[in-house]
N, CA, C and O atoms as CSV, one atom per row, in Angstrom:
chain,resi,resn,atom,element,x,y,z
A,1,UNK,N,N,0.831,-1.183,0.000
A,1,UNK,CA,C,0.000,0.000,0.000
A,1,UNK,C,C,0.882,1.255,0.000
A,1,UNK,O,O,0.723,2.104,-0.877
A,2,UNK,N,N,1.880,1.407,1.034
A,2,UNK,CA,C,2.795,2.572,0.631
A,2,UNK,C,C,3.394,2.411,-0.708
A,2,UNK,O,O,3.656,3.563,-1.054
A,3,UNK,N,N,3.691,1.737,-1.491
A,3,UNK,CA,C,4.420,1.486,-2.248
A,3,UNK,C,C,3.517,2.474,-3.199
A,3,UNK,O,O,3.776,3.602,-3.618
A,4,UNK,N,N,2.413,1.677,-3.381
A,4,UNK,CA,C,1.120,2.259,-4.573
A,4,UNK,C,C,1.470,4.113,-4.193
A,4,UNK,O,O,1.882,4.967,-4.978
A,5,UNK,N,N,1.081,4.272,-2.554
A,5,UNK,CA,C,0.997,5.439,-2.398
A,5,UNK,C,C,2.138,6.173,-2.842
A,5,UNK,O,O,1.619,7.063,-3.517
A,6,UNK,N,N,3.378,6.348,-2.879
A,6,UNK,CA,C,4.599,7.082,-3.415
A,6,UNK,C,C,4.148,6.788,-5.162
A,6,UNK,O,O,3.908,7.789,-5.838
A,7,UNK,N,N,4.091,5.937,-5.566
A,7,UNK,CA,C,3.989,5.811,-6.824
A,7,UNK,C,C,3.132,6.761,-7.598
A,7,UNK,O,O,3.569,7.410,-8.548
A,8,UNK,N,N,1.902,6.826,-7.169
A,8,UNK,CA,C,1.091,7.848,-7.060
A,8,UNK,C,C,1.589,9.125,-7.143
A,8,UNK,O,O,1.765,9.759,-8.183
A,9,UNK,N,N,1.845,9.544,-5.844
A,9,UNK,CA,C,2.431,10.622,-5.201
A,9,UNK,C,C,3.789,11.199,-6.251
A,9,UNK,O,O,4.093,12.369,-6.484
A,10,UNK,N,N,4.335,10.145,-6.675
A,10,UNK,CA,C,5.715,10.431,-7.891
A,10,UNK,C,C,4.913,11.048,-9.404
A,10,UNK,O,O,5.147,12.145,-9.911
A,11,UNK,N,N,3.826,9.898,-9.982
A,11,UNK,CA,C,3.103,9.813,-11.006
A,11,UNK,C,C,2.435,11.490,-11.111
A,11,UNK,O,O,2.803,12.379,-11.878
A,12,UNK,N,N,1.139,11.556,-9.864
A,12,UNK,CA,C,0.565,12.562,-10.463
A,12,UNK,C,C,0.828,14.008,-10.710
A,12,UNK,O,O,1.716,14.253,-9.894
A,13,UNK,N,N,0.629,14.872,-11.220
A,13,UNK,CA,C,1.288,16.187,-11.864
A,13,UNK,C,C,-0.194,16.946,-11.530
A,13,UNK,O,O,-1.188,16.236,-11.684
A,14,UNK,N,N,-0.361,18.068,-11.172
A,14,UNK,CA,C,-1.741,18.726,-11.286
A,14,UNK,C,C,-1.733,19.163,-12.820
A,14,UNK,O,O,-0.571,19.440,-13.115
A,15,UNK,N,N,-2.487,19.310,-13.781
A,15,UNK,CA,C,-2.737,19.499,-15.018
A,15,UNK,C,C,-3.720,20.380,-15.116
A,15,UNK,O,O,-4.593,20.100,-14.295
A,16,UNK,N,N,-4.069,21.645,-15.962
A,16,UNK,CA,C,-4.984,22.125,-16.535
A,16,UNK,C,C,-5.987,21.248,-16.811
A,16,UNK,O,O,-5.611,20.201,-17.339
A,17,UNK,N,N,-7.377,21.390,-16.572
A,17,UNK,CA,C,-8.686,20.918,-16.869
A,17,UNK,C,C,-8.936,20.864,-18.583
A,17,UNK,O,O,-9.903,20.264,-19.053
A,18,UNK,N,N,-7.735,21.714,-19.600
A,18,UNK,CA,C,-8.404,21.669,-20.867
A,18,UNK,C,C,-7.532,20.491,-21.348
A,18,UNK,O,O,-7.792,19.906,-22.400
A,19,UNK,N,N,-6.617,20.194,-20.652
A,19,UNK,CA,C,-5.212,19.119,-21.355
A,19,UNK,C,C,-6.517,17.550,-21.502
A,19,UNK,O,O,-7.270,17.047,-20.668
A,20,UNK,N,N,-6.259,17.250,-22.862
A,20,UNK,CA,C,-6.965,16.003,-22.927
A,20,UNK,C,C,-6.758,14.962,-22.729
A,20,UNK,O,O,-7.669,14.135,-22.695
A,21,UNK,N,N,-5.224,14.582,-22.488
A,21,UNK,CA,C,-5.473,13.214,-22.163
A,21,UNK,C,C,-4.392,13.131,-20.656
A,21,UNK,O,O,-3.445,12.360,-20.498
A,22,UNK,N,N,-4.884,14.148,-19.714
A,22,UNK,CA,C,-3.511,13.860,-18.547
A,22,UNK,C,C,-3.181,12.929,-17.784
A,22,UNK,O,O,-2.352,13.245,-16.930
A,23,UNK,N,N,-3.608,11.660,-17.781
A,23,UNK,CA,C,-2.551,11.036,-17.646
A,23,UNK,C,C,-1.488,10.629,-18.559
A,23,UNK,O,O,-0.286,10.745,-18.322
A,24,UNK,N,N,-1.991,10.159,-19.585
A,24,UNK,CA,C,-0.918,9.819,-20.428
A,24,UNK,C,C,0.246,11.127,-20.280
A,24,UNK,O,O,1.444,10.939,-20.493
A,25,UNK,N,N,-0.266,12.321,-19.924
A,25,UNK,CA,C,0.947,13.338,-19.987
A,25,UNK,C,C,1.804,13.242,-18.538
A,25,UNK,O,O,2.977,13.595,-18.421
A,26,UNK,N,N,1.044,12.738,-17.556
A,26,UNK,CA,C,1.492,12.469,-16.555
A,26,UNK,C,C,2.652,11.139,-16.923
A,26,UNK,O,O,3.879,11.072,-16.989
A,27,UNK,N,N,1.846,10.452,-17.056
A,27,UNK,CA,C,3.308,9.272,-17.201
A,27,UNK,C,C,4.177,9.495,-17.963
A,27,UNK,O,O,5.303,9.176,-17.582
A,28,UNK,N,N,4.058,10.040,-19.151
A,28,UNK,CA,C,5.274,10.431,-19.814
A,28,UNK,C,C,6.052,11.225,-19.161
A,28,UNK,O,O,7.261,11.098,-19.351
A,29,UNK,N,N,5.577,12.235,-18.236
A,29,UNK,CA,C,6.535,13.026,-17.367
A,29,UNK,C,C,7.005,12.303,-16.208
A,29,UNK,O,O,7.868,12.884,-15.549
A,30,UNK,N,N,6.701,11.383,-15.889
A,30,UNK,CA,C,6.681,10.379,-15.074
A,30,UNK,C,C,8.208,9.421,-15.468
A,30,UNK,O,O,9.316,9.290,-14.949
A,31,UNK,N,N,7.769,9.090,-16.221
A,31,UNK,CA,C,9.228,8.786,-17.163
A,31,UNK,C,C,10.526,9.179,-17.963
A,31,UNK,O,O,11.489,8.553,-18.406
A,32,UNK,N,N,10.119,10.504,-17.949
A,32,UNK,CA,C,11.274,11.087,-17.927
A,32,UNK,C,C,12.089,11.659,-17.079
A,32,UNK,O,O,13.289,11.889,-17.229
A,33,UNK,N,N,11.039,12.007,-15.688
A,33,UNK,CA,C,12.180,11.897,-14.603
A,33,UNK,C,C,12.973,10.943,-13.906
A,33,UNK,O,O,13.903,11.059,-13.109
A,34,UNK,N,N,12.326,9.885,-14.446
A,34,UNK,CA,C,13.016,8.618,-14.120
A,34,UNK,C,C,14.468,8.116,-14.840
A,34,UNK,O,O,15.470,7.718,-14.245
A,35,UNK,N,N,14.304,8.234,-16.077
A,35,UNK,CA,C,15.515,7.995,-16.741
A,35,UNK,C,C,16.273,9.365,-16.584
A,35,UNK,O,O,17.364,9.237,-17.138
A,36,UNK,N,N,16.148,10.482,-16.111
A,36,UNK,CA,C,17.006,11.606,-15.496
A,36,UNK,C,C,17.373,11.390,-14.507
A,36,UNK,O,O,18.594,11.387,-14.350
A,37,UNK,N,N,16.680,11.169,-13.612
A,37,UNK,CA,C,17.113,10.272,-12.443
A,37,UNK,C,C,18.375,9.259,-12.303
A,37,UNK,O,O,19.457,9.325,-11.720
A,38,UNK,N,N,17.844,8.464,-12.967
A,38,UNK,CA,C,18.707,7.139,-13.242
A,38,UNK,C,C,19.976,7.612,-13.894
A,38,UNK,O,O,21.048,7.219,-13.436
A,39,UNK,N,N,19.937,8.526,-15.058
A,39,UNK,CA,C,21.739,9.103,-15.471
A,39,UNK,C,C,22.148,9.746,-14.535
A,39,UNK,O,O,23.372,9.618,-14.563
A,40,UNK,N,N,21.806,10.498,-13.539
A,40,UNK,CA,C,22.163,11.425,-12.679
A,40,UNK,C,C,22.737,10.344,-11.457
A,40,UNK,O,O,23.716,10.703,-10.803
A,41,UNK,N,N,22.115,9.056,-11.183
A,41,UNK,CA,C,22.423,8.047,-10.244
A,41,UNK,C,C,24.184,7.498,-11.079
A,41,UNK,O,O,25.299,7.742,-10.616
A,42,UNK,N,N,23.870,6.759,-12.330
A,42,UNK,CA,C,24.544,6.260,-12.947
A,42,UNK,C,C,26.178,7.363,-13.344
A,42,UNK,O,O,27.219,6.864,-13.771
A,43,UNK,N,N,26.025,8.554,-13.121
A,43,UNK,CA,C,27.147,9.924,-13.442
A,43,UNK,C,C,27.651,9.594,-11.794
A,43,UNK,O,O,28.853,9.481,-11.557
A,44,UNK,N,N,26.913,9.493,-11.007
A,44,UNK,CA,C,27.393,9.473,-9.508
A,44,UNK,C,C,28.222,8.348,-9.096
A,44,UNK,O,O,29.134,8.401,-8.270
A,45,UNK,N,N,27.821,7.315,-9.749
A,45,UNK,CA,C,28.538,6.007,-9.427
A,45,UNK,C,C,29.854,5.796,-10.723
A,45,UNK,O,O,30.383,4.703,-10.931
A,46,UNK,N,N,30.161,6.895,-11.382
A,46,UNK,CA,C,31.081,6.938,-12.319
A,46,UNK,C,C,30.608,5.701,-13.619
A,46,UNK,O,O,31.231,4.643,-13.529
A,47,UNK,N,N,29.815,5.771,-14.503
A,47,UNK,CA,C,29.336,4.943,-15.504
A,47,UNK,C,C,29.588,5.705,-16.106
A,47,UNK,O,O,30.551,5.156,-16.641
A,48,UNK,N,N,29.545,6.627,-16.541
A,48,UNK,CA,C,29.818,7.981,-17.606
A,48,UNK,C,C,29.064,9.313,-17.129
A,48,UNK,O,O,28.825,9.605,-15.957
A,49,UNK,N,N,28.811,9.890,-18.003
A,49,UNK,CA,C,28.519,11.386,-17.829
A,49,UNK,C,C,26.897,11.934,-18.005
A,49,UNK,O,O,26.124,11.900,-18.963
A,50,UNK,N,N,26.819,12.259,-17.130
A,50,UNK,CA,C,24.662,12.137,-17.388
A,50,UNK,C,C,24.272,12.168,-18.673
A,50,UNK,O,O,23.604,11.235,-19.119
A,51,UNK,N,N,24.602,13.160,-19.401
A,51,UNK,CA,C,24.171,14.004,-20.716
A,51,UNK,C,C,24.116,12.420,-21.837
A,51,UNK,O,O,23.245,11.807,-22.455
A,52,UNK,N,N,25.259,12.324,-21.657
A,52,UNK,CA,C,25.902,11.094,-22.728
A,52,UNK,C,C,24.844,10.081,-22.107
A,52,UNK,O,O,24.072,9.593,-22.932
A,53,UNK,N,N,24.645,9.584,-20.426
A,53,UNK,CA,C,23.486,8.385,-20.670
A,53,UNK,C,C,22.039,8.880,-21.237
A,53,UNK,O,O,21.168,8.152,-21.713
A,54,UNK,N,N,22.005,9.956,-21.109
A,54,UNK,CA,C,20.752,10.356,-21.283
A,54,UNK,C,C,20.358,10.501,-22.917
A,54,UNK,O,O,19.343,10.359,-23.598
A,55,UNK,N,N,21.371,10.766,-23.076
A,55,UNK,CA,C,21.930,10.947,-24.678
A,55,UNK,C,C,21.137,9.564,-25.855
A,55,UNK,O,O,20.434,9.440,-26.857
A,56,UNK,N,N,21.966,8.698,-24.714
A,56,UNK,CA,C,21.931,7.222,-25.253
A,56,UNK,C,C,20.375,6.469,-25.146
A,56,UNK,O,O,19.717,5.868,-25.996
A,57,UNK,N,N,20.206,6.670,-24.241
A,57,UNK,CA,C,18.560,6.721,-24.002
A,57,UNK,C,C,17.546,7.149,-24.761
A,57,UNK,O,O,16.510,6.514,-24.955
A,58,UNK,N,N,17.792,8.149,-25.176
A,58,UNK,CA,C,17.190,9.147,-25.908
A,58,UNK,C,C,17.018,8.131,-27.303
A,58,UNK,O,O,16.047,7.606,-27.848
A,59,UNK,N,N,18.881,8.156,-27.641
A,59,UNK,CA,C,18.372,7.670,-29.159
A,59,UNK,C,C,17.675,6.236,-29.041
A,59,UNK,O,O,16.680,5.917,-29.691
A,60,UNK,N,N,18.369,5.375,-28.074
A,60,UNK,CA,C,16.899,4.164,-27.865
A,60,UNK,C,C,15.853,4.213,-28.381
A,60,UNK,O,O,15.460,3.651,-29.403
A,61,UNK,N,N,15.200,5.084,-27.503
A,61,UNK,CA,C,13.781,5.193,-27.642
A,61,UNK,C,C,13.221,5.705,-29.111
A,61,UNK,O,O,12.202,5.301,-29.672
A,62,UNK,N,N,14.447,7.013,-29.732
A,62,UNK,CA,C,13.821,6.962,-31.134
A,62,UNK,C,C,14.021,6.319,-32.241
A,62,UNK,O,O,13.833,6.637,-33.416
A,63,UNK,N,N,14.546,5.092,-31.596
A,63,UNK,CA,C,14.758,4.135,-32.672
A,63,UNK,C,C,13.652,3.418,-32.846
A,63,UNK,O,O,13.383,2.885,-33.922
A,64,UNK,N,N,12.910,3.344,-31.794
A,64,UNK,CA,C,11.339,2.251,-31.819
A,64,UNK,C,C,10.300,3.184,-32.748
A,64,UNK,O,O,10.061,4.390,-32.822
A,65,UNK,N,N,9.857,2.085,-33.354
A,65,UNK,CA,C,8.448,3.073,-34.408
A,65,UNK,C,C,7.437,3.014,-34.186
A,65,UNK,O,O,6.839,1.940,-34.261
A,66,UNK,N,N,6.876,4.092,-33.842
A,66,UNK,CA,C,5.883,4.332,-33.334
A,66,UNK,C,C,4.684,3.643,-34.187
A,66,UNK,O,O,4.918,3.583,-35.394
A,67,UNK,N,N,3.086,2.963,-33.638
A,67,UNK,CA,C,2.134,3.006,-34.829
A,67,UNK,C,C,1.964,3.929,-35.673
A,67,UNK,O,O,1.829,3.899,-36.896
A,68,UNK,N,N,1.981,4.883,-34.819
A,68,UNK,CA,C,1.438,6.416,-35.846
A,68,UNK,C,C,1.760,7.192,-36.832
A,68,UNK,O,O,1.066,8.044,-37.387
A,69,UNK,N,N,3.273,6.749,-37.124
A,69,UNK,CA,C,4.538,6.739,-37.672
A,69,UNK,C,C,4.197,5.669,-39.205
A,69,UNK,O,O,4.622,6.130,-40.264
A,70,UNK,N,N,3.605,4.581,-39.243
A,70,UNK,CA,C,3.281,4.138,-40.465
A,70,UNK,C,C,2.491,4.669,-41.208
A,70,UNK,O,O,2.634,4.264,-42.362
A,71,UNK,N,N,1.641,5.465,-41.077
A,71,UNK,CA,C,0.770,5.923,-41.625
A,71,UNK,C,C,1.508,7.420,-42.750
A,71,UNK,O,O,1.091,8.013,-43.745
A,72,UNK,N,N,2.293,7.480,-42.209
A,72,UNK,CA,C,2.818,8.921,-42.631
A,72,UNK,C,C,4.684,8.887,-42.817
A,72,UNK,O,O,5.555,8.493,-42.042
A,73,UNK,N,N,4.771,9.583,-44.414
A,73,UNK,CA,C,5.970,9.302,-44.638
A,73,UNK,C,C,6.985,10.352,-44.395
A,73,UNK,O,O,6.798,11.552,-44.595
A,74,UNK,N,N,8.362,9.673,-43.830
A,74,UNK,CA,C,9.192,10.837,-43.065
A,74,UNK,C,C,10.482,10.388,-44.116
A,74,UNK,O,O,11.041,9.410,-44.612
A,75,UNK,N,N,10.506,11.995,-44.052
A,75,UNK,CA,C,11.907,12.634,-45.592
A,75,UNK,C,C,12.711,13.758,-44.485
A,75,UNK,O,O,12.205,14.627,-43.775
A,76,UNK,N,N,14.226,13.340,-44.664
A,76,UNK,CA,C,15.200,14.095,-44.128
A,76,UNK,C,C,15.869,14.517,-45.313
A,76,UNK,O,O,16.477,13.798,-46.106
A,77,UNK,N,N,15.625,16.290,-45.379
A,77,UNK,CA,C,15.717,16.653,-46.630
A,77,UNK,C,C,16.557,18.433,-46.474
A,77,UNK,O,O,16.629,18.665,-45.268
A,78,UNK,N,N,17.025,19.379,-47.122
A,78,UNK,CA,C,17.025,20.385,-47.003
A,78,UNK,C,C,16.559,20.935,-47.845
A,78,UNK,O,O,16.564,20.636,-49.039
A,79,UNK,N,N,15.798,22.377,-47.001
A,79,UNK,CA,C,15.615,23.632,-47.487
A,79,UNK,C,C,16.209,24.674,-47.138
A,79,UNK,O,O,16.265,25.055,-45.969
A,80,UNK,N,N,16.786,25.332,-48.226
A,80,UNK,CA,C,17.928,26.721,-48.363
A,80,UNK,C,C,19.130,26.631,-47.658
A,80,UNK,O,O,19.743,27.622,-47.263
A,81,UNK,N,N,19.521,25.365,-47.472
A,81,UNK,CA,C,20.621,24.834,-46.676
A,81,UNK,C,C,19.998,24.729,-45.300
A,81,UNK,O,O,20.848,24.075,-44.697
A,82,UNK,N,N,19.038,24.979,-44.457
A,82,UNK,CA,C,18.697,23.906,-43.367
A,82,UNK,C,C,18.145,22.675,-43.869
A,82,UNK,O,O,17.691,22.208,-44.913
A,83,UNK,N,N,18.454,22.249,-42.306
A,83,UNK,CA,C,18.555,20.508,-42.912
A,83,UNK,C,C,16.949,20.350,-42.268
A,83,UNK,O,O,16.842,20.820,-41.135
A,84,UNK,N,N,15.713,19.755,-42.845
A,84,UNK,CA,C,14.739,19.635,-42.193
A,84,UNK,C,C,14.475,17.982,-42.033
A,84,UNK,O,O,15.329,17.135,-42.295
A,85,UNK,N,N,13.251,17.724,-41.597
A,85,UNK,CA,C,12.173,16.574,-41.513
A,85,UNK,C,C,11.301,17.253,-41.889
A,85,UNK,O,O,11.066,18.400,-41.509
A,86,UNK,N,N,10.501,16.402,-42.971
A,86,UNK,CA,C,9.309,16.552,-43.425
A,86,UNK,C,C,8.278,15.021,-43.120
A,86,UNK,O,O,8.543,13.819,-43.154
A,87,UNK,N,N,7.256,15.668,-42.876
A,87,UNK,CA,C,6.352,14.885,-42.038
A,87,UNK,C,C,4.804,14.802,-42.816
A,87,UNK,O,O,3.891,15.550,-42.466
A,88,UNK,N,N,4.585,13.385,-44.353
A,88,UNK,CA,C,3.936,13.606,-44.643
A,88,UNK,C,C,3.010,12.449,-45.195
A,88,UNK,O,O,3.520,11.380,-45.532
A,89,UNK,N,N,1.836,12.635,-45.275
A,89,UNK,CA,C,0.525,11.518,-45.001
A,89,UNK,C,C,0.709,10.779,-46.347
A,89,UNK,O,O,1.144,11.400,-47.317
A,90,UNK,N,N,0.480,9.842,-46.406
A,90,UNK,CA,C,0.813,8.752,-47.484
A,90,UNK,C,C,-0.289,9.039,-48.712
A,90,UNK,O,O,-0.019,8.739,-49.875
A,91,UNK,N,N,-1.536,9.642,-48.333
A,91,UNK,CA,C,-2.407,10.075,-49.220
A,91,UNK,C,C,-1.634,11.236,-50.247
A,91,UNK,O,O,-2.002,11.405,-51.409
A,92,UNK,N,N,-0.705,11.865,-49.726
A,92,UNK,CA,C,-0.583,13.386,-49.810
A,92,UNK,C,C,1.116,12.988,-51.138
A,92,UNK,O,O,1.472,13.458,-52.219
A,93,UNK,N,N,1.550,12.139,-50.393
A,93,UNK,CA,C,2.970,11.668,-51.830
A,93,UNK,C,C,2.866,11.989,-52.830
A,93,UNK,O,O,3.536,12.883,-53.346
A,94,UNK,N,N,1.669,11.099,-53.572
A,94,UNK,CA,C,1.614,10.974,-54.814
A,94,UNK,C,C,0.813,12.235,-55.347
A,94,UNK,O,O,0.169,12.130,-56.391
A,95,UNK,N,N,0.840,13.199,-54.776
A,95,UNK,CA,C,-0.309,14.615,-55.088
A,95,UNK,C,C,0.973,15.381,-55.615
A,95,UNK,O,O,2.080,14.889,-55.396
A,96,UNK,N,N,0.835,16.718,-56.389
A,96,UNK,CA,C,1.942,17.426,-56.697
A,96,UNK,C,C,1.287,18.723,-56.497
A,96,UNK,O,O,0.799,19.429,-57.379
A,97,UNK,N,N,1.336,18.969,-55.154
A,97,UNK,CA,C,0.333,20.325,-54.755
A,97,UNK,C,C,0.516,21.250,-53.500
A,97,UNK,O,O,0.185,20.819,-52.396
A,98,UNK,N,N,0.839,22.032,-53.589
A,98,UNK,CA,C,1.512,22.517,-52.216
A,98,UNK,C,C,1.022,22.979,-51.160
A,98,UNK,O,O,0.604,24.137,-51.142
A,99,UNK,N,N,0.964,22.120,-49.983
A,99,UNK,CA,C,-0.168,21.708,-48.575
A,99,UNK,C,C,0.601,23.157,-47.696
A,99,UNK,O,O,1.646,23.807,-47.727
A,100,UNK,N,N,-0.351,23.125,-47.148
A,100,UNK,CA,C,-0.113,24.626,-45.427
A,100,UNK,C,C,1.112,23.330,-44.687
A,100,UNK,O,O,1.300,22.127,-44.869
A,101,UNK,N,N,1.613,24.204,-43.971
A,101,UNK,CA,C,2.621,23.272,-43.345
A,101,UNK,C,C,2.965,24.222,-42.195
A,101,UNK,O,O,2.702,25.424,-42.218
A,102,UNK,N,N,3.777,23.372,-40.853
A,102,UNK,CA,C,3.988,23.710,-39.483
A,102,UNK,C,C,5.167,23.864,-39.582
A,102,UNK,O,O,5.779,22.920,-40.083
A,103,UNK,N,N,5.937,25.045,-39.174
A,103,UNK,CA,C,7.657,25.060,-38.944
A,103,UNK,C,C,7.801,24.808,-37.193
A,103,UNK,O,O,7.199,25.418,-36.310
A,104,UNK,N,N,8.489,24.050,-37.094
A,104,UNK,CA,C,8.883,23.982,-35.192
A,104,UNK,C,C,10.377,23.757,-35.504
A,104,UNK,O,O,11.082,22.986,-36.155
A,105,UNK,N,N,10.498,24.912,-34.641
A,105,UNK,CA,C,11.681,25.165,-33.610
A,105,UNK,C,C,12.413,24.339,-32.960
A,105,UNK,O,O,12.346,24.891,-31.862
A,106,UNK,N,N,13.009,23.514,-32.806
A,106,UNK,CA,C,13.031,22.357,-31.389
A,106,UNK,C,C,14.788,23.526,-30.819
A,106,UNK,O,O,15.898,23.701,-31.323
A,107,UNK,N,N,14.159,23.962,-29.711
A,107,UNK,CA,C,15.607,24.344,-29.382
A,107,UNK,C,C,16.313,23.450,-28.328
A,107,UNK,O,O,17.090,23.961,-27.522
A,108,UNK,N,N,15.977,21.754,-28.327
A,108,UNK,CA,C,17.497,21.247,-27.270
A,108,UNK,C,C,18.379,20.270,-28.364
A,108,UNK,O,O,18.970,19.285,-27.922
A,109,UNK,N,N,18.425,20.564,-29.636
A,109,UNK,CA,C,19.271,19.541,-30.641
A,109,UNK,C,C,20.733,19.608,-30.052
A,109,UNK,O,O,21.366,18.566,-29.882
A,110,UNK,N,N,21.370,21.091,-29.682
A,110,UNK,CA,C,22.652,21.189,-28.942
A,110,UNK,C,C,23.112,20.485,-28.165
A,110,UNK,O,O,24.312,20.224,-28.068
A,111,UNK,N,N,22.034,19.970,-27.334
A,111,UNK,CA,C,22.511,19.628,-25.780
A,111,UNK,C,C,22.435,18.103,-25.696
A,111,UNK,O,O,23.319,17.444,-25.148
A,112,UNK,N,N,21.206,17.494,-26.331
A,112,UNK,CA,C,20.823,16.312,-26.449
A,112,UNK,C,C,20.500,15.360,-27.497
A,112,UNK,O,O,19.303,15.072,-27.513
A,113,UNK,N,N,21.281,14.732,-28.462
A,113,UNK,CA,C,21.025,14.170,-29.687
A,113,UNK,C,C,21.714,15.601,-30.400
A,113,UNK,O,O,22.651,16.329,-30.071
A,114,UNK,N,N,20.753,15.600,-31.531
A,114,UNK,CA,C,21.341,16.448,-33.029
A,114,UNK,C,C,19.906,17.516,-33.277
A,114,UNK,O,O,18.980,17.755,-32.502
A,115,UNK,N,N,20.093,17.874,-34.277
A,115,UNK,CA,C,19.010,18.520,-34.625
A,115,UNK,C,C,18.101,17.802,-35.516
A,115,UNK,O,O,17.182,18.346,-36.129
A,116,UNK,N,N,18.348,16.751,-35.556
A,116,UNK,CA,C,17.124,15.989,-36.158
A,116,UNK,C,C,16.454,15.022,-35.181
A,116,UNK,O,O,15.478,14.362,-35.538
């Protein structure tokens, strides 16, 4: 029963009432303090250097493919000499027509992984 209770107590996050699906946002935050955790344990006991386990972790996880990820085809490509990802629906390939599109920012490529 304590056990459940800390788990809990670790797990839940207070969330805005409009966020739709909070737990799932909870556990994902849930899990990432854990594997921060765990490099920060693992840097202490001399295994290497947080950044670098965390690093490594990182690319782990984006090596697994997501379901949601089949549906939609991903091109590592440049425009005007940045290097992008393009992120696009399998309906939409074979079209020759030019769709509205999202630019994001990601500003931690420096610190953690690359910019892709």
């Amino acid at each position: 029963a304590e056990y459940m209770g800390l788990t809990a107590y670790y797990v839940y996050l207070p969330l805005p009432s409009t966020v739709s699906e909070p737990w799932h946002l909870m556990m994902l935050d849930a899990m990432f303090r854990v594997v921060q955790q765990w490099s920060y344990l693992c840097h202490y006991i001399g295994l290497g250097h947080h950044a670098k386990l965390l690093n490594s972790w990182i690319g782990w996880s984006e090596s697994l493919t997501m379901p949601s990820a089949r549906a939609v085809k991903i091109t590592d490509t440049t425009f005007d000499g940045v290097e992008v990802r393009v992120y696009q629906p399998h309906a939409q390939v074979s079209q020759k027509m030019l769709y509205r599109s999202i630019v994001y920012i990601h500003g931690g490529g420096w610190a953690l992984l690359s910019t892709k």
